[in-house]
C-alpha positions as a Python dict, from the first residue, in 0.01 Angstrom:
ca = {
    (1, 'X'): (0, 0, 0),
    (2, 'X'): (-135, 344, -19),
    (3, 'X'): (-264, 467, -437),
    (4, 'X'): (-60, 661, -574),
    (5, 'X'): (-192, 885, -826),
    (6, 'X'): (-73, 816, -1210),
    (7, 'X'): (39, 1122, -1245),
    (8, 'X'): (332, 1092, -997),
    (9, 'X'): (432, 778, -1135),
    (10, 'X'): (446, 982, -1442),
    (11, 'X'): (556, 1265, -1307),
    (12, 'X'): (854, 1084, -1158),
    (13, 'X'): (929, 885, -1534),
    (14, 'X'): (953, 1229, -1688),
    (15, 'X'): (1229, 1357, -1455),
    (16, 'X'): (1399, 1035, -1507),
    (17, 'X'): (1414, 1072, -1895),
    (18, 'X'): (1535, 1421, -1835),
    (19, 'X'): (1849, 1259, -1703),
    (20, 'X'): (1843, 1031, -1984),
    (21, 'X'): (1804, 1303, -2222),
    (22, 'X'): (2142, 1468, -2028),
    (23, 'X'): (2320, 1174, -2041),
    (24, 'X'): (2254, 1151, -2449),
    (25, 'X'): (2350, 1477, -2519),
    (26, 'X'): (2689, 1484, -2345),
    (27, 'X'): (2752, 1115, -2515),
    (28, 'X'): (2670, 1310, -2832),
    (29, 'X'): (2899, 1636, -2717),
    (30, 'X'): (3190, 1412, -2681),
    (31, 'X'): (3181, 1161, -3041),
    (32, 'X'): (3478, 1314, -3124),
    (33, 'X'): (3643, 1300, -2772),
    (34, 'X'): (3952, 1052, -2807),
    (35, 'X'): (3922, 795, -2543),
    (36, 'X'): (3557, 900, -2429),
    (37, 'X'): (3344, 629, -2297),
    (38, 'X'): (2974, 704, -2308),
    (39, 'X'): (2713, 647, -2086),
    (40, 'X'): (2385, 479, -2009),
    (41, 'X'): (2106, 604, -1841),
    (42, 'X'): (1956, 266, -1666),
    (43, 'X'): (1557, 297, -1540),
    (44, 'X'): (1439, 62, -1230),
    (45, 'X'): (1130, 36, -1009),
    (46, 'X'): (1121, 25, -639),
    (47, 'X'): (886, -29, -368),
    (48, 'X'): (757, 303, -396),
    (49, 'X'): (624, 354, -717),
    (50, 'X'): (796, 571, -961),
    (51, 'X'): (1057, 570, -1225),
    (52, 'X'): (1473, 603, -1075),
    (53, 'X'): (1748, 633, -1306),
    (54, 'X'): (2155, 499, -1259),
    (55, 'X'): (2366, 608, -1473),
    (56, 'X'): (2595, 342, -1602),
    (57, 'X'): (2999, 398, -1798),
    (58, 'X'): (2991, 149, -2107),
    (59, 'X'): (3337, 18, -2101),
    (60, 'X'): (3315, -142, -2449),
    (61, 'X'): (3640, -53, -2663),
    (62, 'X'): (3627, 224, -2983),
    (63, 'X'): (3844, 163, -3254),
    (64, 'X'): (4253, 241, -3273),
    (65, 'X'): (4317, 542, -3462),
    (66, 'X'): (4650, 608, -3690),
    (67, 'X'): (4767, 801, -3395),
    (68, 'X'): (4760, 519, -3104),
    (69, 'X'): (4471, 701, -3013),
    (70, 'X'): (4128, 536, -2903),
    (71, 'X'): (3820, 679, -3015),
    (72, 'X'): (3532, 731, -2831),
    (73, 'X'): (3277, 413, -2784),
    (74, 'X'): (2944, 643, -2909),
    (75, 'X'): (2753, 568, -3188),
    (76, 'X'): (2579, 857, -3327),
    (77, 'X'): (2275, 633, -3471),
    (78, 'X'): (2204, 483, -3102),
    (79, 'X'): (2214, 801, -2998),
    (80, 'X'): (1951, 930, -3202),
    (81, 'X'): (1718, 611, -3139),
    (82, 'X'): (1751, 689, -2757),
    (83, 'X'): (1654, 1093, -2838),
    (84, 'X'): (1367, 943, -2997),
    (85, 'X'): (1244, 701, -2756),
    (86, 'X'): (1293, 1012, -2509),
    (87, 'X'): (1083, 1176, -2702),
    (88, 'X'): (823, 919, -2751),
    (89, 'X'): (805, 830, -2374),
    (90, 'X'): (785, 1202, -2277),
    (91, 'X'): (485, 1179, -2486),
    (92, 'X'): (337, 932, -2322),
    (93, 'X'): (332, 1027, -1948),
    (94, 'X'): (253, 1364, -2056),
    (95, 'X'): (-90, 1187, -2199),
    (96, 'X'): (-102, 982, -1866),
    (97, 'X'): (-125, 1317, -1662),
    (98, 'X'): (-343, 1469, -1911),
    (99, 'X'): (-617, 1194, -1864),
    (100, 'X'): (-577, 1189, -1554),
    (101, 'X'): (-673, 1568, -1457),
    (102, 'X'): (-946, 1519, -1775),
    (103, 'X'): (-1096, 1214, -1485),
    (104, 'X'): (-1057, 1383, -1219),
    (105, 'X'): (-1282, 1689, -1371),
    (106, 'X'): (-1548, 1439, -1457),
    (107, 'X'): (-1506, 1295, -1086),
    (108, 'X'): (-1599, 1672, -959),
    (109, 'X'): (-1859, 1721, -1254),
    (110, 'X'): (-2036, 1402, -1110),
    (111, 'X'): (-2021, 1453, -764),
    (112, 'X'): (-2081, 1861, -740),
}
């Protein structure tokens, strides 16, 4: 198999955590939404490297309201953890593309 540069693998993660990030925010838009069931924004590999996201309903119940009503299943505390693990991994591969234009400029320095 062929090398593929880093910075598409990370290039490819970041656009994946930008549908995570969506998926967050409209679980956070609809808290109060009766009968809302959030999502989940599931990351897998392939053959090819890079990052591809499904996005997955969680079916799991919310609680019975005094009006017969169901409330939504989202958890404003998980949702939070995942904005910060976002965050955190947007770091990263943003690092992992940074290093690896920094070695590719030492690759030129070496070789011009």
């Amino acid at each position: 198999m062929p090398r593929v540069p880093a910075s598409n693998i990370a290039v490819s993660s970041i656009l994946a955590l930008e549908k995570k990030l969506d998926v967050t925010a409209n679980n956070i838009a609809n808290i109060n939404t009766d009968e809302f069931k959030k999502s989940r924004a599931i990351f897998q590999t392939r053959d090819l490297p890079g990052v591809y996201v499904t996005i997955t309903k969680v079916n799991t119940p919310g609680t019975i309201q005094p009006n017969g009503l169901e409330s939504s299943n989202v958890f404003l505390a998980e949702e939070f953890v995942n904005l910060i693990t976002t965050q955190y991994s947007n770091t990263a591969n943003v690092k992992v593309i940074e290093t690896e234009a920094e070695m590719q400029g030492h690759i030129v320095d070496v070789f011009a």
